[in-house]
C-alpha positions in Angstrom: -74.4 6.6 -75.0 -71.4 4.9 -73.0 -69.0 3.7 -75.4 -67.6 0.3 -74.6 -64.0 -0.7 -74.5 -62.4 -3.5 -76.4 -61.9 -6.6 -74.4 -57.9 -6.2 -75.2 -58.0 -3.6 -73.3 -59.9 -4.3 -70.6 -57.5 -7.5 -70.3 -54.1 -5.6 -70.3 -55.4 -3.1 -67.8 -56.4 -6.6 -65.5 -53.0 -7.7 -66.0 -51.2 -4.6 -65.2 -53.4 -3.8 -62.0 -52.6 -8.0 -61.3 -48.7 -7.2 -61.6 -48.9 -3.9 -59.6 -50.5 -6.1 -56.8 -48.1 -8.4 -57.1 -45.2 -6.3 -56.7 -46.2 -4.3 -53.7 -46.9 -7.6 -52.0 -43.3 -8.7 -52.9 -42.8 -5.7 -51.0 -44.9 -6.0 -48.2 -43.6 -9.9 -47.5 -40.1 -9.3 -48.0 -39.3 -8.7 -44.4 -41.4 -12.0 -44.0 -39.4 -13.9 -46.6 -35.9 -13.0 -45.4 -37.0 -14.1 -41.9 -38.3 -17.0 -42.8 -34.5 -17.1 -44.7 -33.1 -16.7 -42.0 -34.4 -19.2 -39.5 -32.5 -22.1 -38.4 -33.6 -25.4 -37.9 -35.7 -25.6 -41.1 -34.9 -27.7 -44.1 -34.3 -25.8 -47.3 -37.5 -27.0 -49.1 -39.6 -25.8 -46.0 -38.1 -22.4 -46.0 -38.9 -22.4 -49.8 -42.4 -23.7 -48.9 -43.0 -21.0 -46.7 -41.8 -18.1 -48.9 -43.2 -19.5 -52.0 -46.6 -19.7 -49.7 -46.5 -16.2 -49.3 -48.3 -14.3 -51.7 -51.1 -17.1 -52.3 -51.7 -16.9 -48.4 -51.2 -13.8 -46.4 -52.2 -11.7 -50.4 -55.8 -13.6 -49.5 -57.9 -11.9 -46.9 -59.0 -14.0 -44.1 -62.2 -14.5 -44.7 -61.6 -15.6 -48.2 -59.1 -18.2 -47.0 -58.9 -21.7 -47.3 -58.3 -23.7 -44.3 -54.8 -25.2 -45.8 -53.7 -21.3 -46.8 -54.7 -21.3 -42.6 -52.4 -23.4 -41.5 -49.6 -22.4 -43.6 -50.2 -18.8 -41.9 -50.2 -20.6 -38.4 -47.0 -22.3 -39.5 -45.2 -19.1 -40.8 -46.7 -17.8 -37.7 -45.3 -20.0 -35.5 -41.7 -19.8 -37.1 -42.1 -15.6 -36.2 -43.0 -16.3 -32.6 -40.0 -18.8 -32.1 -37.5 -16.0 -34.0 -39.1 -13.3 -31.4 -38.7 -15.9 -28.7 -35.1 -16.1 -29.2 -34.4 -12.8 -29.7 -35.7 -11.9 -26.8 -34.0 -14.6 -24.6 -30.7 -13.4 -26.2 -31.6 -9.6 -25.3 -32.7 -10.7 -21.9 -28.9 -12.7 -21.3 -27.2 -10.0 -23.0 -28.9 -8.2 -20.4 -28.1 -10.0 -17.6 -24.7 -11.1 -18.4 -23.9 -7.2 -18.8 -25.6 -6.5 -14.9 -22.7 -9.2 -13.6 -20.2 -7.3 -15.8 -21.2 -4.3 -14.3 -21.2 -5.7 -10.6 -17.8 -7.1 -11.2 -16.8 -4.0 -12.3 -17.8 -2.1 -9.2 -16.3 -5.0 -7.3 -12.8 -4.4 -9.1 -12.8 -0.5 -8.4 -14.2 -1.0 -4.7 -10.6 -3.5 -4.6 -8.7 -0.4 -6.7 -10.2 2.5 -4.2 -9.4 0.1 -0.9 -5.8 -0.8 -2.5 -5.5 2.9 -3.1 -6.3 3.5 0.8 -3.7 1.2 1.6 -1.0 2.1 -0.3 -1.4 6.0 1.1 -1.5 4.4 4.3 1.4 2.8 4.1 3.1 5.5 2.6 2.2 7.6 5.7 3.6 4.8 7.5 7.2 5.0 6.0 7.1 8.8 6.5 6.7 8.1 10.1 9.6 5.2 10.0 11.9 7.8 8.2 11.8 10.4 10.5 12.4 8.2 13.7 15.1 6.9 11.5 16.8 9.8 10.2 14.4 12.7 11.5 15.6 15.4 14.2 16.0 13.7 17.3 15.7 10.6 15.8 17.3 6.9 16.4 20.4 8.0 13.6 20.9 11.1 15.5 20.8 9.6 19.3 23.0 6.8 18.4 25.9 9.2 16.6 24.8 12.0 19.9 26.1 8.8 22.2 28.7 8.2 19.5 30.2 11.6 20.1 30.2 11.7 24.2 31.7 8.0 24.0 34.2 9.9 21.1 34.9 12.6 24.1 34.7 10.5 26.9 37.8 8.1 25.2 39.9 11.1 23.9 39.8 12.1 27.9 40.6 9.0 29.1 43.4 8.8 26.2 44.6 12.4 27.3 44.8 10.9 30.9 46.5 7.6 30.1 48.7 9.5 28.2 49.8 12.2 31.2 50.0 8.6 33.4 52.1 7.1 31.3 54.2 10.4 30.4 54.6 10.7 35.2 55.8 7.2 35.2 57.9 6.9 32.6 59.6 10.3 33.7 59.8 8.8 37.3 61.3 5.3 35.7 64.2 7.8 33.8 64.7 9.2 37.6 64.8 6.1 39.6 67.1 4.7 36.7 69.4 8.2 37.5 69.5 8.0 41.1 70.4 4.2 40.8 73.5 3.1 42.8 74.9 1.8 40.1 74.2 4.8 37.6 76.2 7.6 36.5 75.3 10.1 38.8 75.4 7.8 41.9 79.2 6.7 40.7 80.5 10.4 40.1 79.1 11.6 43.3 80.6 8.7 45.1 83.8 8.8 43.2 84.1 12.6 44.0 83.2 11.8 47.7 85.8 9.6 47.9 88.5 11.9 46.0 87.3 14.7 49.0 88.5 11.9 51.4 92.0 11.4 50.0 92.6 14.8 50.0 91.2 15.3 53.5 93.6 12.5 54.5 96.6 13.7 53.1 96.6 17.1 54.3 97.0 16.0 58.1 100.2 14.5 57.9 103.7 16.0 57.7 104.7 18.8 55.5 107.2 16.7 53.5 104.8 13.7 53.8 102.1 16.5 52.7 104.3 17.2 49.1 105.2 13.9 48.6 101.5 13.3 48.9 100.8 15.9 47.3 102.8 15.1 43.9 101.7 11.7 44.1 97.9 12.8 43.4 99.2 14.8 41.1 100.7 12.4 39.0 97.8 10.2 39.9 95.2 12.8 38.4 97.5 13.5 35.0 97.3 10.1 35.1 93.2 9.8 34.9 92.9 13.3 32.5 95.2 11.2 30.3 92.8 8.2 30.3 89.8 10.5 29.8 90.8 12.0 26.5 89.7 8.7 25.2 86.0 7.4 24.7 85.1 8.0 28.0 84.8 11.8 27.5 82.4 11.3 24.9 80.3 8.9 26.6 80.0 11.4 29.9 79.3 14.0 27.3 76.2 12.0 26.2 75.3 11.2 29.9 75.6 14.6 30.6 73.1 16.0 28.0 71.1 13.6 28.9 70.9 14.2 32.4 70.4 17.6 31.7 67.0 17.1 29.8 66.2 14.3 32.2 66.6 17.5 34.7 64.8 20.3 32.6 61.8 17.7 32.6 61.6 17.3 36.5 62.1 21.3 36.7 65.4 21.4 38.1 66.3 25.4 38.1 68.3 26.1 34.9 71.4 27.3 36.6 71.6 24.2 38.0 71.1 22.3 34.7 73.4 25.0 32.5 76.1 23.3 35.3 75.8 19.9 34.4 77.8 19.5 31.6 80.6 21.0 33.1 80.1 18.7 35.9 80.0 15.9 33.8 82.9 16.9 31.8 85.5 16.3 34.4 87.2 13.0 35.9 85.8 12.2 39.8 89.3 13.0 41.0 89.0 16.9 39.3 85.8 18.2 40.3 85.6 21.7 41.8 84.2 21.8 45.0 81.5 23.4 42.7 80.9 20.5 40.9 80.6 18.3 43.4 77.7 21.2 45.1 76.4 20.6 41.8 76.1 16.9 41.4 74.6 16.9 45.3 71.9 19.2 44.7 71.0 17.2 40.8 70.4 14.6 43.1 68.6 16.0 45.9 66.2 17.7 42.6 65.8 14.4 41.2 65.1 12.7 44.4 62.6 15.6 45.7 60.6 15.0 42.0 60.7 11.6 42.5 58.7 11.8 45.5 56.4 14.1 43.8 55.9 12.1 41.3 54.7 9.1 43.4 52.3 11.4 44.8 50.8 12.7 41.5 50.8 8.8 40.6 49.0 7.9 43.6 46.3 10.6 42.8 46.0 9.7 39.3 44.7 6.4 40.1 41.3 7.8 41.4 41.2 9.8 38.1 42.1 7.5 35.9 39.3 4.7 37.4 37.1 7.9 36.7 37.8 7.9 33.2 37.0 4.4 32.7 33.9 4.5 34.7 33.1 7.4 32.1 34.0 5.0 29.1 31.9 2.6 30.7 29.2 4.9 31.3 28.6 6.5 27.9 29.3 2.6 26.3 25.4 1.3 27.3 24.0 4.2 26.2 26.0 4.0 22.9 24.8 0.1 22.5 21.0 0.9 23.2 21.3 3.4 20.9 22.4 1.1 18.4 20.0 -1.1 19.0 17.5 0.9 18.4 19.0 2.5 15.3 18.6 -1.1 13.8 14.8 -1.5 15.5 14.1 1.9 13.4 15.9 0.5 10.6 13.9 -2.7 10.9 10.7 -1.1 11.0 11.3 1.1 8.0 12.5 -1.7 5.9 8.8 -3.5 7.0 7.1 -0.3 6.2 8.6 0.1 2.6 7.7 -3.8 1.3 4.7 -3.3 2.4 4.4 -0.4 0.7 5.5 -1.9 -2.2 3.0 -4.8 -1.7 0.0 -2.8 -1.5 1.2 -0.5 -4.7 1.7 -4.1 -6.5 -1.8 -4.9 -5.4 -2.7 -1.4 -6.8 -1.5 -2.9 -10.1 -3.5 -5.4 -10.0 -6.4 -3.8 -9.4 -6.2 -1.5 -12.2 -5.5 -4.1 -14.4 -8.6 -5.8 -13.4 -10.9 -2.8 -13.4 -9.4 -2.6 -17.1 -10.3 -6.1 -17.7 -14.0 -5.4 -16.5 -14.4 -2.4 -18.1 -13.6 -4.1 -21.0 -16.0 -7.1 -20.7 -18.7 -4.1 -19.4 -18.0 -2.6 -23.1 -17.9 -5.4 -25.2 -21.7 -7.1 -23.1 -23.0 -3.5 -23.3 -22.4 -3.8 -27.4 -24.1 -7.3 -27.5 -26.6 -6.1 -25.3 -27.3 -3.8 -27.8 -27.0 -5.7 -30.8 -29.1 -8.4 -29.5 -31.8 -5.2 -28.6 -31.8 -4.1 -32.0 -32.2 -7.8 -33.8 -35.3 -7.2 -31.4 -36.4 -4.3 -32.3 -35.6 -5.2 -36.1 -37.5 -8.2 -36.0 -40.7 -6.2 -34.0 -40.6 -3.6 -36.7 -39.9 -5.5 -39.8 -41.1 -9.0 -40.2 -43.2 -9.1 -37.0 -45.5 -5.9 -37.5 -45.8 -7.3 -41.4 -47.1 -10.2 -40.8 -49.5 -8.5 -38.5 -50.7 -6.4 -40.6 -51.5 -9.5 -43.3 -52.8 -11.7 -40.7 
């Protein structure tokens, strides 16, 4: 026979199967509850409504509930579908905020990789600049190539200018020599007439002849004794410097080793010697002179040469300059706007930093907002299915 249980017991057992119950559906709606938490927009005594409401409608199967425990599941219902709503329309602009990220990022390298392009471009471009500047054959070369025949050209003409002036200055020293009034003009004449005197004298009488004869005499100790003084020293000077005037117009040496002793001696003493020597000094000096009018007179084609040859290699020098600083002007372009493009480069990066950045930080919300999502989907969403 079945033995029956005390009614205590039957009671506590109720009440601990009750409790059990009650505790796993704490369990079950506690995603529910910290939802309905969690919404905003709700006063605080609906929230506590709704969570309070819990147990006594969604722990009721459906069929067993009343039509108020109904409508508090429609209501809690309700609140779920907004929460999903919204979570959804974050995901979706997290979504689509992070696609224009992304497109401006593409946009920002695109700029980077065409800055990029640019800036090697440019650089290509000052190589080529560079080497018409300062390359083999290039506008720094030409210029200092016609720098170097102008250089030549001058030096020429300076070497010829120089020989000129050397042929008329030498002819200026002769035609100051051979003056009538110059040193050797005077002695010659002086000696000339001294040869006369003597000439004269020696036709007339013997007696007349030694009177005449003592009379010069006296006349010449007369003019040695006068030229003891300065005047020596002064034809001593004259002399040596007739002598290099005559070494310079190529008068034969024995002729200019003679001069001084020519030059030594009063008019009235000169050897017959002498005065041979002071006629053929000037004949020398005479016969240079004219062949030094002649070189003259040919110079004059060759000097008009040279300058013509100045002349000449002075356009080419000025083109050349000219185009040295057309080069130089063109490089100088090239390089700033090399430096503009590799400042753009800059810029560039830094903005395909700045979008990477904003690509990283909508990708995270894009995320985040996927997982409140897929939180609220898998936690109070697929609970309150279930209890439904």
């Amino acid at each position: 026979p079945s033995v029956a249980r005390p009614s205590s017991v039957v009671a506590t057992a109720a009440a601990a199967a009750a409790a059990q119950r009650q505790a796993q559906q704490l369990k079950d709606f506690a995603p529910i509850s910290e939802a309905i938490r969690g919404a905003e927009g709700l006063p605080d005594w609906v929230r506590k409504m709704l969570v309070d409401s819990l147990s006594s409608c969604l722990g009721v199967p459906r069929s067993d509930r009343h039509a108020y425990l109904e409508e508090v599941v429609d209501m809690v219902g309700e609140l779920l579908d907004g929460l999903e709503s919204r979570a959804q329309d974050r995901a979706h602009s997290a979504e689509a905020v992070l696609s224009e990220a992304a497109a401006d990022h593409g946009e920002a390298c695109a700029a980077r990789d065409a800055a990029l392009a640019k800036v090697e471009a440019h650089s290509k471009d000052v190589a080529g600049c560079r080497a018409a500047l300062h390359g083999p054959g290039g506008a720094v070369e030409r210029r200092r190539a016609t720098e170097k025949r102008l250089e030549l050209r001058e030096e020429e003409q300076r070497r010829g200018e120089e020989q000129i002036a050397a042929q008329a200055s030498l002819k200026k020293s002769v035609v100051e020599a051979l003056a009538e009034d110059g040193e050797l003009a005077r002695l010659v004449a002086e000696s000339e007439a001294s040869r006369r005197r003597a000439s004269q004298a020696g036709e007339g009488a013997t007696a007349a002849s030694e009177a005449a004869a003592e009379a010069p005499a006296e006349s010449a100790a007369s003019e040695c004794a006068d030229w003891a003084g300065g005047e020596a020293a002064r034809r001593r000077r004259s002399a040596a410097e007739m002598a290099t005037l005559a070494r310079a117009c190529g008068v034969d040496d024995s002729l200019v080793c003679a001069i001084p002793g020519a030059f030594a001696k009063p008019a009235g003493a000169l050897s017959a010697f002498d005065i041979v020597v002071l006629q053929q000094l000037t004949r020398g000096l005479e016969a240079h002179a004219r062949s030094l009018d002649e070189r003259l007179a040919e110079a004059e084609p060759t000097r008009r040469a040279l300058e013509a040859g100045v002349a000449s290699e002075r356009g080419p020098r000025a083109e050349a300059e000219v185009a040295e600083g057309f080069a130089n002007a063109k490089l100088t372009e090239a390089e700033e706007a090399q430096r503009a493009a590799e400042n753009a480069v800059k810029g560039c990066v830094q903005a395909v930093a700045k979008a990477s950045a904003r690509v990283d930080a909508q990708r995270a919300e894009f995320a985040v907002a996927e997982a409140a999502l897929a939180s609220l989907r898998a936690g109070p969403l697929d609970a309150f299915g279930k209890f439904r």
